[in-house]
NUVOGU-699422 format. One record per residue (C-alpha): residue in one letter; residue number from 1; x, y, z. Coordinates in steps of 0.05 Angstrom, whole numbers, plus 5000, padded with zeros to 4 digits. Each point is the difference from the previous one (the first is absolute). Layout:
<nodes>
res=A n=NUM u=X v=Y w=Z
...
</nodes>
This chain:
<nodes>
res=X n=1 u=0434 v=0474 w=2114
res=X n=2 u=5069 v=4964 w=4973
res=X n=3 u=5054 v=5047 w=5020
res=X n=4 u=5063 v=4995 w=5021
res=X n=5 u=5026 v=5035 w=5057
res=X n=6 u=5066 v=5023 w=4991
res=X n=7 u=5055 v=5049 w=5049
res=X n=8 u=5067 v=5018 w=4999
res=X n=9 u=5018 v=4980 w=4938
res=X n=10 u=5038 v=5048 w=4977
res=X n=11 u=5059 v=4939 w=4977
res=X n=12 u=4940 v=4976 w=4951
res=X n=13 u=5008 v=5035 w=4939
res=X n=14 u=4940 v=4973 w=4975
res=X n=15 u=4960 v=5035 w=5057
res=X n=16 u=5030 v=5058 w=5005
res=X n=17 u=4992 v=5020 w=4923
res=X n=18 u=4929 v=4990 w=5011
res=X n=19 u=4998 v=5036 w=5075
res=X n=20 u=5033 v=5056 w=4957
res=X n=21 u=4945 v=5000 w=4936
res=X n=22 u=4948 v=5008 w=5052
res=X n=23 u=5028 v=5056 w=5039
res=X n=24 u=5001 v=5037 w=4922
res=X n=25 u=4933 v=4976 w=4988
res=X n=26 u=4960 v=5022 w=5068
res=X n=27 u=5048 v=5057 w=5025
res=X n=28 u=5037 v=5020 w=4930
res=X n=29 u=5058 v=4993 w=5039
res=X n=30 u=5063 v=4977 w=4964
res=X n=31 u=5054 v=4971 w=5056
res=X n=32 u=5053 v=4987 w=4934
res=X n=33 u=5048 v=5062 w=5022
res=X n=34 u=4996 v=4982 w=5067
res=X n=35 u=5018 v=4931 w=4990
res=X n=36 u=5053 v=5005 w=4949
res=X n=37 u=5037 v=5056 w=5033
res=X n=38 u=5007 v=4943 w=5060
res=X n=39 u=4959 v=5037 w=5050
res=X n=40 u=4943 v=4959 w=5006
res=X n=41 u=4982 v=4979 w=5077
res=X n=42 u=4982 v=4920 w=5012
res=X n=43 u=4981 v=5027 w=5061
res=X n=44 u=4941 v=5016 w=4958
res=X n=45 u=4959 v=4939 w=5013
res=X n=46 u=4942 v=4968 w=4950
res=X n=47 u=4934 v=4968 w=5020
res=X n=48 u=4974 v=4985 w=4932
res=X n=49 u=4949 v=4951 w=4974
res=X n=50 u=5016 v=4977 w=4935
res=X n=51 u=4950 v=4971 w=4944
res=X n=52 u=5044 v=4954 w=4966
res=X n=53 u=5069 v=5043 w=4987
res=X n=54 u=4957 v=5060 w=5006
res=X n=55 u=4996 v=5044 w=5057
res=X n=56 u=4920 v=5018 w=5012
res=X n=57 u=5018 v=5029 w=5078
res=X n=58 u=5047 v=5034 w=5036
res=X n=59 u=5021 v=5031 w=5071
res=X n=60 u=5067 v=5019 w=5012
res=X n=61 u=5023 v=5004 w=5077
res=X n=62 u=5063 v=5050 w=5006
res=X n=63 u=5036 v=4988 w=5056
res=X n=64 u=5045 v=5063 w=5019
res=X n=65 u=5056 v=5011 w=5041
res=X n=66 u=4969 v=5075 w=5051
res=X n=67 u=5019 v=5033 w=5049
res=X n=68 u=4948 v=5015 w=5049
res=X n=69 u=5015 v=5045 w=5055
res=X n=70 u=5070 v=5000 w=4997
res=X n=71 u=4995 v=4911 w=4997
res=X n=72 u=5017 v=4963 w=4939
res=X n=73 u=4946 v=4951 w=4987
res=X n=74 u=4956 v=4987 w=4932
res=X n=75 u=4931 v=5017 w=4978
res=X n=76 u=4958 v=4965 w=4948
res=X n=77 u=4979 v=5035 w=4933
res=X n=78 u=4934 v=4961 w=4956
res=X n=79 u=5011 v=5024 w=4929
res=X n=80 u=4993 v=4972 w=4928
res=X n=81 u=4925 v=4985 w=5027
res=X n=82 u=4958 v=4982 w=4933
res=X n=83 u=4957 v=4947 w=4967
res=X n=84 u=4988 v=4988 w=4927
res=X n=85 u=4934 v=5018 w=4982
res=X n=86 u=4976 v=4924 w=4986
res=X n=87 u=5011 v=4977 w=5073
res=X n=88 u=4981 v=5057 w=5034
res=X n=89 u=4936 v=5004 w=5059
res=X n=90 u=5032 v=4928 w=5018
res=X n=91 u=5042 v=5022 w=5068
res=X n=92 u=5065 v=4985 w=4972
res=X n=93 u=5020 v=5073 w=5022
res=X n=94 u=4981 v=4984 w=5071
res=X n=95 u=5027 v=4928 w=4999
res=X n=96 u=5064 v=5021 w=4980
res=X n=97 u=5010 v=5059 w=5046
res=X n=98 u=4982 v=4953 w=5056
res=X n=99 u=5050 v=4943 w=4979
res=X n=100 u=5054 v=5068 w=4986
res=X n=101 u=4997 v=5023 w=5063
res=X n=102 u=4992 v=4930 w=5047
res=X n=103 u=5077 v=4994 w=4962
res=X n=104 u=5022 v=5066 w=5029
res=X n=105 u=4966 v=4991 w=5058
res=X n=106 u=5047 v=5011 w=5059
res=X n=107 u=5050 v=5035 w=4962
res=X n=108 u=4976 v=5064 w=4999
res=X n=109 u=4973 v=5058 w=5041
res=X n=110 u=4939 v=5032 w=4959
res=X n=111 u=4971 v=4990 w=4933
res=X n=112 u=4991 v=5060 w=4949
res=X n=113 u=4979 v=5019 w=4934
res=X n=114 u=4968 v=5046 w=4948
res=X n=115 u=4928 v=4969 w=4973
res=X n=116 u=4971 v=5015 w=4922
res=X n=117 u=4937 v=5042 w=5020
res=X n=118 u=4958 v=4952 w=4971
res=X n=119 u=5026 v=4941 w=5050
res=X n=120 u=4993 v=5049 w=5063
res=X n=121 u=4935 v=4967 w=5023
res=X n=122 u=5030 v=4931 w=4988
res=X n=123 u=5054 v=5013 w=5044
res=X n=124 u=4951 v=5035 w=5055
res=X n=125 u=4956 v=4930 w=5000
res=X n=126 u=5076 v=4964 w=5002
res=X n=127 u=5014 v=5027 w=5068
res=X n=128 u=5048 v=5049 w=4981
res=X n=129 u=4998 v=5075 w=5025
res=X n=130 u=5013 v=5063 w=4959
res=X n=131 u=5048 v=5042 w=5035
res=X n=132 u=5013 v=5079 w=4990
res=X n=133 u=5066 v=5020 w=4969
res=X n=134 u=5033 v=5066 w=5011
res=X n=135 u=5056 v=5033 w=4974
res=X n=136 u=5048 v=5054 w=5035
res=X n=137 u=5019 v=5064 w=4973
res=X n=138 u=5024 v=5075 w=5009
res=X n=139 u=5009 v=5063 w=4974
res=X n=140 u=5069 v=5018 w=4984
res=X n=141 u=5048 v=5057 w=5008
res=X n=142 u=5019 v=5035 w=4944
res=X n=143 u=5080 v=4966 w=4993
res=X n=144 u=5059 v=5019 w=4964
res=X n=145 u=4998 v=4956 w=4935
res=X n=146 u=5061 v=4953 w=5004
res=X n=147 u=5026 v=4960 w=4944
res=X n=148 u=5032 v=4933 w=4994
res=X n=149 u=4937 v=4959 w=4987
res=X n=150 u=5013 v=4935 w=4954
res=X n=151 u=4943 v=4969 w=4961
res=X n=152 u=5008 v=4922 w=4998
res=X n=153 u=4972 v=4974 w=4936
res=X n=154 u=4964 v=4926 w=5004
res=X n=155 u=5025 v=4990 w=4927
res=X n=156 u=5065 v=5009 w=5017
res=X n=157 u=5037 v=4937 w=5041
res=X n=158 u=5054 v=5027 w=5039
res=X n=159 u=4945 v=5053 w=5030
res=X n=160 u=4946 v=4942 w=5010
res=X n=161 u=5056 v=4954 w=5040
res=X n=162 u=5011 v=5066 w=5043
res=X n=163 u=4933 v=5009 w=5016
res=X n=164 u=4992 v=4911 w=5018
res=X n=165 u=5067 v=5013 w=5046
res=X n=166 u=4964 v=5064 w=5032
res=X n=167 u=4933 v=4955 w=5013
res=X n=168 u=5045 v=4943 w=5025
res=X n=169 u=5035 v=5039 w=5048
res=X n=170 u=4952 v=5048 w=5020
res=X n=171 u=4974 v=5022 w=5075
res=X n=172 u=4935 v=4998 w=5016
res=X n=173 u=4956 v=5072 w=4973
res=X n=174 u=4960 v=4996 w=5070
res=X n=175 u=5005 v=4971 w=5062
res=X n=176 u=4935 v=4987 w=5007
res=X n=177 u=4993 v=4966 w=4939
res=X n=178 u=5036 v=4980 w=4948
res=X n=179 u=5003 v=4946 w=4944
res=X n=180 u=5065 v=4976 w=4978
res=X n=181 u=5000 v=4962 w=4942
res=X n=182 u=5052 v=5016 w=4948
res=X n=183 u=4969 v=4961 w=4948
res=X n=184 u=4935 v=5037 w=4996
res=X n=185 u=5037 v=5072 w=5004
res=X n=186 u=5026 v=4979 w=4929
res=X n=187 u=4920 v=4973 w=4985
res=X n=188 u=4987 v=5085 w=5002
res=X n=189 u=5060 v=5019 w=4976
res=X n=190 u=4987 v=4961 w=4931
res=X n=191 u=4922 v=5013 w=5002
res=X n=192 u=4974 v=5056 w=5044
res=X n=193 u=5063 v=5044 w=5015
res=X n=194 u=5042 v=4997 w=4945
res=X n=195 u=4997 v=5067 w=4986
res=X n=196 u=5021 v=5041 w=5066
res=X n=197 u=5059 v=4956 w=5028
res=X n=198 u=5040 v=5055 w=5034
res=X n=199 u=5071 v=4994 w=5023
res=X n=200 u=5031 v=5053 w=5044
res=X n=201 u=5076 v=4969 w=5004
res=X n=202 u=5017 v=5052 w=5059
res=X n=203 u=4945 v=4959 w=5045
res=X n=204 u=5004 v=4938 w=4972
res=X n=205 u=4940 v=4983 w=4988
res=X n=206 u=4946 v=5006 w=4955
res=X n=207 u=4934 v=5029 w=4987
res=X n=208 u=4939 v=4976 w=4965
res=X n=209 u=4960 v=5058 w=4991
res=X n=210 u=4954 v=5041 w=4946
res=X n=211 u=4955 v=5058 w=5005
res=X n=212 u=4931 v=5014 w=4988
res=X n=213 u=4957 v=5067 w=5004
res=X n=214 u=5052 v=5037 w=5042
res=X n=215 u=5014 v=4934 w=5042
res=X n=216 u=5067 v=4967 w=5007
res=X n=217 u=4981 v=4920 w=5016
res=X n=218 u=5057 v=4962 w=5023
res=X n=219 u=4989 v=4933 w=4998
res=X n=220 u=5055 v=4968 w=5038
res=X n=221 u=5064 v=5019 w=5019
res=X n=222 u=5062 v=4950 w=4998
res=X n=223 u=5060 v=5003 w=5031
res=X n=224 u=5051 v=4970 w=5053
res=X n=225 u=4969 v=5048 w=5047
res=X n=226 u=4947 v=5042 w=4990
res=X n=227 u=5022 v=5076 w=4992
res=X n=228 u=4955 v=5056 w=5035
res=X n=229 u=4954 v=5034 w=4958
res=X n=230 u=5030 v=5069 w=5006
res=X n=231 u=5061 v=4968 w=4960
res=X n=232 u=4961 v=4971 w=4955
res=X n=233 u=4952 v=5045 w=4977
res=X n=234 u=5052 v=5059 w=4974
res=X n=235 u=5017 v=4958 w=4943
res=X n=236 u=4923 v=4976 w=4984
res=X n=237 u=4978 v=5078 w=5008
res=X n=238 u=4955 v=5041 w=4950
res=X n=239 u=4983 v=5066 w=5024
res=X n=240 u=4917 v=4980 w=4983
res=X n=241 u=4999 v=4940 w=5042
res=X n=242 u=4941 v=5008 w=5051
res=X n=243 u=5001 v=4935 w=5032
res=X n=244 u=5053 v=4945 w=5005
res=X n=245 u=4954 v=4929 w=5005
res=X n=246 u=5036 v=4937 w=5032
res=X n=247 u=4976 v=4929 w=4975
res=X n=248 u=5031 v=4970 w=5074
res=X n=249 u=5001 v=5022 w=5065
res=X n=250 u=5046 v=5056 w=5012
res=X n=251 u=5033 v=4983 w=5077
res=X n=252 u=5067 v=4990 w=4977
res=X n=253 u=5003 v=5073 w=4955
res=X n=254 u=5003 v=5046 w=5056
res=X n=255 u=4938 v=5042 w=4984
res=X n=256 u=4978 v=5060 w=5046
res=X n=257 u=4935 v=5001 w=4978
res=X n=258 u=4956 v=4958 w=4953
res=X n=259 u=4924 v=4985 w=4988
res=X n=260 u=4973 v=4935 w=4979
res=X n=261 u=4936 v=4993 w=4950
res=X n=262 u=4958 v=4941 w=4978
res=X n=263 u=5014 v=4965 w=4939
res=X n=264 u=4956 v=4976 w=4961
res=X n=265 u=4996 v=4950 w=4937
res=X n=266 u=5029 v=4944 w=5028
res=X n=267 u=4951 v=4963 w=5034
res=X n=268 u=5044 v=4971 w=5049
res=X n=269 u=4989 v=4946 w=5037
res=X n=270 u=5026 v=4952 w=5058
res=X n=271 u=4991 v=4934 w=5043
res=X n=272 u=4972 v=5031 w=5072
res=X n=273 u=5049 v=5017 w=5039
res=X n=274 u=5051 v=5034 w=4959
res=X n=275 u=5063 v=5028 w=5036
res=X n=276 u=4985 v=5065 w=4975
res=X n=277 u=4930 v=5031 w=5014
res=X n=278 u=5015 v=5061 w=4953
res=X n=279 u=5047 v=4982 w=4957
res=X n=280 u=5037 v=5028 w=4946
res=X n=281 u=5019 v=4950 w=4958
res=X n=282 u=5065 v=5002 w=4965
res=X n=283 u=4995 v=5014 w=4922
res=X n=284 u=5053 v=4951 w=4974
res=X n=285 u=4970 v=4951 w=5047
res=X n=286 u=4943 v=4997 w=4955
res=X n=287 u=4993 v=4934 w=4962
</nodes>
């Protein structure tokens, strides 16, 4: 095989152009808003093989700034995981997830990430484990509806520069664990989120949340400090909600009572042992 190894290039533009064309090609996903709006992360690191100036193989190795039981530390993140259909069945995958994380090694605490179904058994054979995720919710009180709810909108500048200075200067969502990169905040805002970016000025803070079959989610919450749910929720009310879902773990919101379920879908998996056993893993820490 003549290929080229390449990493951390994202000061080649050369390599990065193609890194970019085959992240449309095998994921359809377009980084152009992202990287144009000045958001992207270089913390976002490359292990690509390259056939010539084309990339044929790719694993990116995320390394993110967490907060695990009340301790600021970092976890890794493999994403952007794909060959091109020419060079695959040739361990390029495995090679390059090997070389990703002997780079990180010692600079993390646990390894994560969400597999395509059809790579589970790969990663099984890998020595990876899949891990159940949960998520934390209740049933609310009926609330007095208040008002004085802002919508951001991501088209609109001055609203997406709020929401980056909110992410910048946020406190952690959980003590128990948290992820804290600005940088991929404004990755959902522009491609997963865009359209339930809640501001509540009288908390300062926002809300990322939509609704679903009588179901509030709330994705994340962002703020200087994180405002108890009882204060919250009166200005996210509808009298038909049935459950309120939390996409983190809910320690810092002052619940009296909540249930946790399984979640399902996202074929988590880690690098035995993971600092969480049952985690919930943040939403907008998902790369």
């Amino acid at each position: 095989m003549d290929l080229t190894l390449k990493t951390q290039y994202w000061d080649d533009a050369a390599a990065t152009a193609a890194f970019s064309a085959f992240m449309r090609e095998i994921h359809q996903l377009d980084f152009t808003e992202w990287t144009q709006l000045g958001y992207w992360d270089n913390a976002y690191t490359p292990f690509s093989y390259f056939d010539g100036e084309r990339a044929v193989a790719n694993v990116c190795i995320y390394l993110l700034d967490a907060v695990l039981h009340g301790k600021e530390t970092r976890l890794v993140q493999i994403s952007g995981v794909g060959t091109d259909a020419a060079w695959r069945r040739k361990g390029l995958s495995r090679k390059l997830t090997n070389l990703g994380l002997e780079w990180a090694a010692g600079k993390h605490e646990g390894v994560f990430f969400f597999a395509n179904p059809g790579a589970i058994s790969f990663y099984k054979k890998s020595g990876f484990a899949p891990i159940e995720e949960y998520l934390e919710y209740i049933t609310p009180n009926r609330v007095e509806k208040r008002s004085g709810v802002l919508n951001l909108d991501v088209t609109n500048k001055a609203h997406l520069e709020k929401i980056y200075r909110y992410a910048q200067n946020r406190t952690p969502a959980s003590n128990i664990f948290s992820v804290m990169n600005a940088r991929l905040v404004m990755f959902h805002v522009l491609y997963t989120l865009r359209d339930c970016v809640l501001e509540i000025p009288a908390l300062n803070c926002l809300v990322f949340c939509r609704r679903e079959e009588r179901a509030l989610h709330i994705y994340d919450i962002i703020g200087e400090r994180m405002p108890r749910f009882d204060d919250i929720y009166p200005y996210l009310a509808e009298g038909d909600d049935q459950y309120v879902m939390f996409h983190f773990f809910t320690d810092k919101l002052d619940l009296q009572e909540k249930s946790r379920q399984l979640l399902t879908g996202n074929n988590s998996f880690v690098k035995n042992p993971f600092p969480i056993p049952e985690p919930v893993f943040p939403y907008t820490a998902r790369a």
